[in-house]
C-alpha positions in Angstrom: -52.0 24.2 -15.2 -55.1 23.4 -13.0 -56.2 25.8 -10.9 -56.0 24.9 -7.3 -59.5 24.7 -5.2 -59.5 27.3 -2.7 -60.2 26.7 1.1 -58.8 25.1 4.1 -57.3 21.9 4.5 -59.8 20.8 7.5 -61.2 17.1 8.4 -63.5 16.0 11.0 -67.1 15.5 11.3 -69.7 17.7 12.2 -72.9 17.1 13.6 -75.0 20.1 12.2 -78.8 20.5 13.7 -80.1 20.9 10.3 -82.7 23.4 10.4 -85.6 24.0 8.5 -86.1 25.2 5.0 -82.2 24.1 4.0 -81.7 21.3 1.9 -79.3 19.0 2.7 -76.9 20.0 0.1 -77.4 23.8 1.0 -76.8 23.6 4.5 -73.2 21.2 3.5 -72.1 24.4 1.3 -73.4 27.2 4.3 -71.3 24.6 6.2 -68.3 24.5 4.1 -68.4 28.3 3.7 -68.3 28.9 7.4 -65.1 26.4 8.0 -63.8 27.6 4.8 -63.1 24.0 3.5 -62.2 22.6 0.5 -64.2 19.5 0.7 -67.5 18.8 2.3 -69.9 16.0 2.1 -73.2 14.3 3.8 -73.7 11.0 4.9 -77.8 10.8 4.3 -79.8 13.9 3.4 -83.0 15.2 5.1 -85.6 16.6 3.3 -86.0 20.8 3.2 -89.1 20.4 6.0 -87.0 18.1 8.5 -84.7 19.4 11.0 -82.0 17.5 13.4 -79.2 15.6 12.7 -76.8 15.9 9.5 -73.6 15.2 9.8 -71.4 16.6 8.0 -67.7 15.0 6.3 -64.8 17.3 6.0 -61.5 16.8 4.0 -60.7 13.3 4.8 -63.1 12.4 6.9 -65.4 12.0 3.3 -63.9 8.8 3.3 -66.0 7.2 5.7 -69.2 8.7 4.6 -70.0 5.1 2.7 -69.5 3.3 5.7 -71.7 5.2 7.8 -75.1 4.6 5.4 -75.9 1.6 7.2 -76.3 3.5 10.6 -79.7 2.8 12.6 -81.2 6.3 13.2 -83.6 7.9 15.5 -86.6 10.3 14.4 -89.3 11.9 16.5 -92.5 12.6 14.2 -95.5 14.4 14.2 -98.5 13.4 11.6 -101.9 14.7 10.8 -104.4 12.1 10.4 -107.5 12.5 8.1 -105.4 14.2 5.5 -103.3 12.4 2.8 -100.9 15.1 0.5 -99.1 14.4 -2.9 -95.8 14.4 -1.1 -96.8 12.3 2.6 -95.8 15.7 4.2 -96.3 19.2 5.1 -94.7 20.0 1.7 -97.6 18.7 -0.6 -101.0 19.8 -1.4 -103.6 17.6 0.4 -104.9 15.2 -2.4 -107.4 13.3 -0.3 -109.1 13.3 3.2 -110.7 10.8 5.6 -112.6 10.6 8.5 -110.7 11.1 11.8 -110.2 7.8 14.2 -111.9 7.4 16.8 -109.1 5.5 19.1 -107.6 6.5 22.4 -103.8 6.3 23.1 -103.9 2.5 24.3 -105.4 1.7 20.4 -102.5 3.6 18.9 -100.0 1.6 20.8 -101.5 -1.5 19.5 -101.4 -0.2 15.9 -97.9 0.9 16.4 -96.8 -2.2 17.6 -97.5 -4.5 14.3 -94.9 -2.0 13.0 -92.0 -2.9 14.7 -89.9 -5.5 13.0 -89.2 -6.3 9.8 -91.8 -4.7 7.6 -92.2 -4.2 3.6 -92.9 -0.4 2.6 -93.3 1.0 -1.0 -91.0 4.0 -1.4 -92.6 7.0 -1.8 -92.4 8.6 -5.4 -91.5 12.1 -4.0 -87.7 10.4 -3.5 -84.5 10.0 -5.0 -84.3 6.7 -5.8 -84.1 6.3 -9.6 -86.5 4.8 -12.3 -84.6 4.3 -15.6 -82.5 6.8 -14.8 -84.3 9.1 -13.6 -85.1 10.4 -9.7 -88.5 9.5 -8.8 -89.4 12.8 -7.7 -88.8 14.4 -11.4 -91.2 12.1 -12.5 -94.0 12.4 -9.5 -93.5 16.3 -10.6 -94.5 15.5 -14.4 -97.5 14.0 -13.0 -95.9 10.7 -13.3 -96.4 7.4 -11.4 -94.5 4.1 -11.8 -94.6 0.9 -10.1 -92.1 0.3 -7.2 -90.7 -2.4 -5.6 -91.7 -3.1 -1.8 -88.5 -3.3 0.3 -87.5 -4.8 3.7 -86.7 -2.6 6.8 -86.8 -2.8 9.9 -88.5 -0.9 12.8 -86.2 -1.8 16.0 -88.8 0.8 18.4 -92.1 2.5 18.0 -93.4 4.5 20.6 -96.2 6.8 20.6 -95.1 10.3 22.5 -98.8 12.3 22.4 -102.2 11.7 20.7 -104.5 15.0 20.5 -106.7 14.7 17.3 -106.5 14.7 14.5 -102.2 15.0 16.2 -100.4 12.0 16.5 -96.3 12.2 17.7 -94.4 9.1 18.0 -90.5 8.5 18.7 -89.1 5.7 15.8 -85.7 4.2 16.0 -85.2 2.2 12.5 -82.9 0.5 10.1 -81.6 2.7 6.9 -83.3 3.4 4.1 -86.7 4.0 6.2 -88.8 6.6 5.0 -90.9 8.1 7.9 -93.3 9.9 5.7 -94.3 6.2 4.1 -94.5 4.9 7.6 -96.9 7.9 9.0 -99.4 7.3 5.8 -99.1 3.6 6.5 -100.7 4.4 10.7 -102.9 6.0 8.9 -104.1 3.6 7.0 -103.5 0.9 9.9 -106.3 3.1 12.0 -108.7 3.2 9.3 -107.8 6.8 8.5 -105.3 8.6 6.0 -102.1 10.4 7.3 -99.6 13.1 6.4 -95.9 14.3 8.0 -96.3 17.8 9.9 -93.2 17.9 11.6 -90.4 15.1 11.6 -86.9 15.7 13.4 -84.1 13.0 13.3 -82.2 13.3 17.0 -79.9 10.1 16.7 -77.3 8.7 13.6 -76.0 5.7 15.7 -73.0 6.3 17.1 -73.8 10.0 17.2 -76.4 11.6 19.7 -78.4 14.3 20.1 -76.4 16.2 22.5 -73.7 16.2 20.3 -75.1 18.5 17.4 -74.4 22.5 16.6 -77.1 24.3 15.0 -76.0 26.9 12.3 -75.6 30.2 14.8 -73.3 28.4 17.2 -71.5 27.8 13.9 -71.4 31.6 12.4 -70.7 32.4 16.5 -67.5 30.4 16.3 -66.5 31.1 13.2 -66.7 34.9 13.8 -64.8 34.1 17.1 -61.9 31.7 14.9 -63.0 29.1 17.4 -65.2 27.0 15.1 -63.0 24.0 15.1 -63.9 23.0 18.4 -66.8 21.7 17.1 -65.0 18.9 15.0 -65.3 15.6 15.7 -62.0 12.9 14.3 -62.4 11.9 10.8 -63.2 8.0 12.1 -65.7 9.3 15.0 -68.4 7.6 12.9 -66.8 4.2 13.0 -66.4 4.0 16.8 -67.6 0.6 16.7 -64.2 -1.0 14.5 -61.0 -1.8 15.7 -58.3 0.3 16.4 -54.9 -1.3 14.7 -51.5 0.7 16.0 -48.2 0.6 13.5 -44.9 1.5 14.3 -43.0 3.9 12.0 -41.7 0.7 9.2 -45.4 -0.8 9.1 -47.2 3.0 8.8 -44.4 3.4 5.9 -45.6 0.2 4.1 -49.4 0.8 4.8 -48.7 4.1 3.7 -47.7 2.6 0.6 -50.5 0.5 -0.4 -49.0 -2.5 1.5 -50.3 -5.1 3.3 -48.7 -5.3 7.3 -48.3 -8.0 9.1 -50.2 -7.4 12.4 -51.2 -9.8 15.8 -54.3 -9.6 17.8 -56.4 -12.0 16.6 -58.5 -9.6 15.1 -60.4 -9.8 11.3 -62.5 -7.7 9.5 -62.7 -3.8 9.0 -60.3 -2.2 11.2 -59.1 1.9 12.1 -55.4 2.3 11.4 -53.1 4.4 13.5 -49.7 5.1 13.2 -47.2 6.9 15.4 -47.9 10.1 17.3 -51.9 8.9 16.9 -51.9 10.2 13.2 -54.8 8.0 11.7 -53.5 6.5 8.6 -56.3 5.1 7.3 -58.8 2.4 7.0 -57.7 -1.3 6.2 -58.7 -4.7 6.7 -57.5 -7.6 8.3 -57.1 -11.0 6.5 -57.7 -14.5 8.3 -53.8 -14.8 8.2 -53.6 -11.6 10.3 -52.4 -9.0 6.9 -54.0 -5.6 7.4 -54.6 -4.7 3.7 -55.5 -1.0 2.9 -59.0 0.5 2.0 -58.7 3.8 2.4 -55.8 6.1 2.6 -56.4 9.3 4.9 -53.9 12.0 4.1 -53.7 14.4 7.8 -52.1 16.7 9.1 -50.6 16.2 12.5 -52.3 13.9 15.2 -55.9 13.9 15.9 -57.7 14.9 18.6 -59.3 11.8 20.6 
């Protein structure tokens, strides 16, 4: 007989103010520890030296970790120009210098701007993306470099927030899959200089905002004070942006089933499924000929709160 994981039977998001020094996969487990989950998940990590915004999938609400990777998100850097490291941040050793700039705001502004857009960048080998199997970072570690594919992102805003040489902050709001360390070195490089991350927080994964987030000791307060549920967000909070498709109790049985439901509205596409008493059932499609086929099954106890 298998042995049953221990925890709690607990879904929702949470929107943890990763701080720094945690992984992202440690601060998930410190997470799942304090709510005493079973299952816990992230939807994007951070590196150790970042801090800000991580949320966090419990129970069910894992299931629409995929769906949230494509979210825009918001970052508020800080770089050191004149300094390259091994890693593009504060993490590495510095591996090559160059004389400092000499711009004023207004000629930082202008460099920003050719950012924004779409705009090729060359992942950094200190990442997690794989060469023949292996993480790109194992290899940078062995000394290793291998050739890597430029890819397509886009920049939607680039603002600069202070310039106080060699200190440059600036507020980016971009496309996934945008590394901010490869975009600092690339300013660098832009102003005739070299460039490093000292300090990068991420404030915004669209539809979540800042305001929204707990840091780790409001988390240990509540939990100490059984309150720490409070803090949970619905299971679906991260797909505010889809439909909402109600079922009476004979279509929530089908769907419930694996079935497709017959549904009106006029609607197509990805689609949040209720049933009765506000219980979300699940996620589902809808067909051109109006069937709402399952994706995802969510298995809850008792309504959600909205």
């Amino acid at each position: 007989m298998s042995r049953r994981r221990k925890g709690r039977d607990v879904h929702g998001i949470v929107l943890l103010d990763k701080p720094a020094g945690y992984s992202s996969s440690q601060a998930v487990q410190k997470v799942r520890w304090l709510f005493q989950a079973r299952k816990a998940g992230h939807t994007g990590s951070l590196d150790p030296f970042a801090t800000g915004m991580l949320p966090i999938c419990l129970g069910e609400a894992s299931k629409t970790a995929g769906f949230m990777l494509d979210a825009s998100k918001t970052y508020i850097a800080r770089a050191r120009l004149g300094q390259s490291t091994a890693t593009g941040d504060i993490e590495g050793e510095v591996v090559a210098t160059a004389p400092l700039p000499s711009v004023d705001a207004a000629d930082i502004k202008a460099a920003l701007a050719r950012f924004e857009g779409k705009i090729k960048q060359v992942p950094p080998m200190y990442s997690a993306l794989k060469h023949q199997g292996q993480p790109l970072y194992r290899l940078a570690r062995a000394g290793q470099e291998v050739p890597r594919e430029a890819r397509e992102v886009t920049i939607h805003s680039l603002e600069l927030v202070s310039w106080e040489s060699p200190l440059m902050e600036f507020h980016v709001r971009c496309s996934k899959g945008t590394y901010i360390r490869t975009l600092a070195e690339d300013i660098g490089r832009e102003l005739g200089s070299c460039a490093h991350l000292q300090a990068l927080r991420r404030i915004v994964v669209e539809p979540f905002q800042e305001q929204d987030m707990v840091t780790l000791a409001q988390l240990e307060t509540l939990a100490a004070e059984a309150r720490i549920d409070e803090c949970l967000l619905p299971p679906d909070a991260g797909l505010a942006d889809w439909p909402i498709v109600r079922l009476d109790e004979a279509g929530a049985q089908r769907f419930g089933h694996g079935n497709p439901v017959a549904v009106s509205g006029g609607v197509t596409g990805a689609a949040r499924v209720y049933g009765p008493g506000d219980v979300l059932l699940g996620l589902g499609d809808i067909t051109a000929d109006s069937l709402l086929k399952v994706r995802r099954l969510m298995h809850l106890q008792g309504p959600e709160t909205r």
